[in-house]
C-alpha positions in Angstrom: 122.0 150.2 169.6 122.3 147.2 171.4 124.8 147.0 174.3 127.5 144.7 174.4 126.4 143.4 178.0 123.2 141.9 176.2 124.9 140.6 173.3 127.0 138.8 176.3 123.2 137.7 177.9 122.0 136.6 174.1 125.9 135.0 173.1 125.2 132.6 176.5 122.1 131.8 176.4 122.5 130.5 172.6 125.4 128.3 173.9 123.4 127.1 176.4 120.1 126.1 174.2 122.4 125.4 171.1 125.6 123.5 173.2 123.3 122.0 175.9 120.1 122.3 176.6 117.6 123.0 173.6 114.9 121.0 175.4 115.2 123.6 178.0 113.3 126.3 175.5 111.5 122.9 173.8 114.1 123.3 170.5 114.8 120.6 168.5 118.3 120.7 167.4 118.8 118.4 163.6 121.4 115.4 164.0 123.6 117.9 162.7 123.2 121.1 165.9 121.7 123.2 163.4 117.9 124.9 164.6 115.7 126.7 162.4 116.3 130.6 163.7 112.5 131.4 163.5 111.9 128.2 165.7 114.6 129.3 168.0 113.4 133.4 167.6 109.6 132.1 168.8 110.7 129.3 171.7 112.9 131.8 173.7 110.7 134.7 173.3 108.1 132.2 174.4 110.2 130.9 177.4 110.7 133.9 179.5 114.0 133.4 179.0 115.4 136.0 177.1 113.1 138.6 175.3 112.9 140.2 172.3 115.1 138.3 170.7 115.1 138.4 166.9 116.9 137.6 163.8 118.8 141.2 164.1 120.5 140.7 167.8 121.2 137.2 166.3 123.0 138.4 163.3 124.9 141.0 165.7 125.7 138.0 168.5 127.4 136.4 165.1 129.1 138.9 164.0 130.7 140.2 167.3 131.9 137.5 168.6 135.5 137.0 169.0 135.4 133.1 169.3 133.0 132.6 166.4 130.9 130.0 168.5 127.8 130.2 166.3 127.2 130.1 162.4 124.1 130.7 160.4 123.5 128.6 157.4 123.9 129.8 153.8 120.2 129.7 153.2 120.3 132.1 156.7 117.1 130.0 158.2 119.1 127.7 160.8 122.1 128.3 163.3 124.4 125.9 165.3 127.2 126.1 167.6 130.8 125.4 165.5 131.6 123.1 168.9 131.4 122.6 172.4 128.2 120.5 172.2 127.3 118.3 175.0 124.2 116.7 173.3 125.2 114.3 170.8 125.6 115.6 167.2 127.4 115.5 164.5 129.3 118.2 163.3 130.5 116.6 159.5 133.5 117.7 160.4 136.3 115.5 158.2 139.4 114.3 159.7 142.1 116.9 159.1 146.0 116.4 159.2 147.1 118.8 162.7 150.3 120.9 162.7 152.6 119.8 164.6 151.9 121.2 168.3 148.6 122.5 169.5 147.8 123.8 172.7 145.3 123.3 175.6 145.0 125.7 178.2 143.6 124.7 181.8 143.9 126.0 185.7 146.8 124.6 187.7 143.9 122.8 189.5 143.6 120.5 187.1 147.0 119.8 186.0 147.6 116.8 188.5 144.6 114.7 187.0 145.8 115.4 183.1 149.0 114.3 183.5 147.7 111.5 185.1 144.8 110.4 183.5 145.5 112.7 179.6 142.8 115.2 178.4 139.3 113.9 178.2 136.5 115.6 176.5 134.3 115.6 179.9 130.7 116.4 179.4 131.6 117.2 175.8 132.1 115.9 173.1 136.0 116.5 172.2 139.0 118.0 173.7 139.4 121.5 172.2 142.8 122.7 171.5 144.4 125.8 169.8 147.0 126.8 167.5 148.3 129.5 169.7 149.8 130.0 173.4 147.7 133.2 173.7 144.1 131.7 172.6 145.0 128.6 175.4 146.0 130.8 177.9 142.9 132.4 177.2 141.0 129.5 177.8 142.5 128.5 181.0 142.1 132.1 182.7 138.7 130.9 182.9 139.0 128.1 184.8 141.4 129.6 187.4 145.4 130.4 187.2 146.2 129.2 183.8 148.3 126.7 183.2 149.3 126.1 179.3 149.4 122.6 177.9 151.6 121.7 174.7 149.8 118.7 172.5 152.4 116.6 170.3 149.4 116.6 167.3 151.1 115.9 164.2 152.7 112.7 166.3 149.1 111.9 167.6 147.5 111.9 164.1 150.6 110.0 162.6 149.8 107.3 165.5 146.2 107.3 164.0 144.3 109.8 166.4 141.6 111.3 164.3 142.0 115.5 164.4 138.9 118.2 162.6 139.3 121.5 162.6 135.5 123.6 163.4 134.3 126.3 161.6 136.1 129.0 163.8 139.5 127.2 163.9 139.3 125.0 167.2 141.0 122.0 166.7 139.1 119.2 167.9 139.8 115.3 169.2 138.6 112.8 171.0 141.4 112.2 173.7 144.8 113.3 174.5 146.7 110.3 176.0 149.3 111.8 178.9 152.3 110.5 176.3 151.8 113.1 173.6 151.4 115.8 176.7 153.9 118.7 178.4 153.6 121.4 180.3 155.2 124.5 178.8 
């Protein structure tokens, strides 16, 4: 039985080889994130890394997690992050029409700058918003005390901002100018 403290260790250190750093474990990601699961099985096992990681405590690090940051392919020989990615990808994700008001939770820290200066992807790729006050309070916890952001989408997308929905329901853009922005 494998314990959920190293599904945690496994669950991180495939975000941080699949998100970040695959030259880290000398992975090549595809210009679309995904990486052969053998490839990735032998590299980290070679690393030092992690160890004795195989296509079982993959499968499980899938399967349990809440957020649904990884997907296997339907042939089940590759796996890629659904977002987050800080190497430059692409994710075939199609423009999507937003619902009206997404979310983007953050720390109090931080709220000075965005209302300043909007939401920027930083070292990633795209802003990540949600559909619900719970997820993006969620999100923010992490950074500090959360502060919850409310994102007028639907009146973004109708101004021509382009929105995509990832595999596990994270709304994605590129920007969020300070206009379409209020704290809740």
């Amino acid at each position: 039985m494998t314990s959920s403290k190293q599904l945690n260790k496994i669950s991180k250190f495939l975000s941080f080889v699949l998100r970040h750093k695959p030259e880290a474990i000398k992975l090549k990601l595809d210009e679309n994130g995904w990486a052969k699961i053998d490839e990735l099985i032998n590299k980290a096992n070679d690393s030092g890394e992690i160890s004795s990681l195989d296509r079982t405590l993959i499968q499980a690090v899938v399967d349990s997690s809440d957020k649904k940051r990884f997907i296997i392919s339907e042939d089940s020989q590759s796996i890629r992050a659904n977002q987050g990615h800080s190497v430059n990808i692409d994710l075939q994700l199609k423009p999507v029409t937003p619902p009206e008001l997404l979310y983007h939770g953050t720390a109090t820290r931080f709220l000075d700058s965005i209302l300043e200066e909007g939401l920027k992807p930083q070292e990633r790729q795209h802003v990540h918003l949600s559909t619900d006050i719970e997820t993006a309070t969620s999100v923010g916890q992490r950074y500090g005390k959360p502060v919850i952001l409310i994102i007028k989408a639907l009146l973004m997308h109708e101004q021509g901002f382009k929105f995509y929905r990832s595999e596990n329901g994270v709304w994605l853009t590129e920007r969020v100018h300070t206009t379409f922005i209020s704290k809740q």
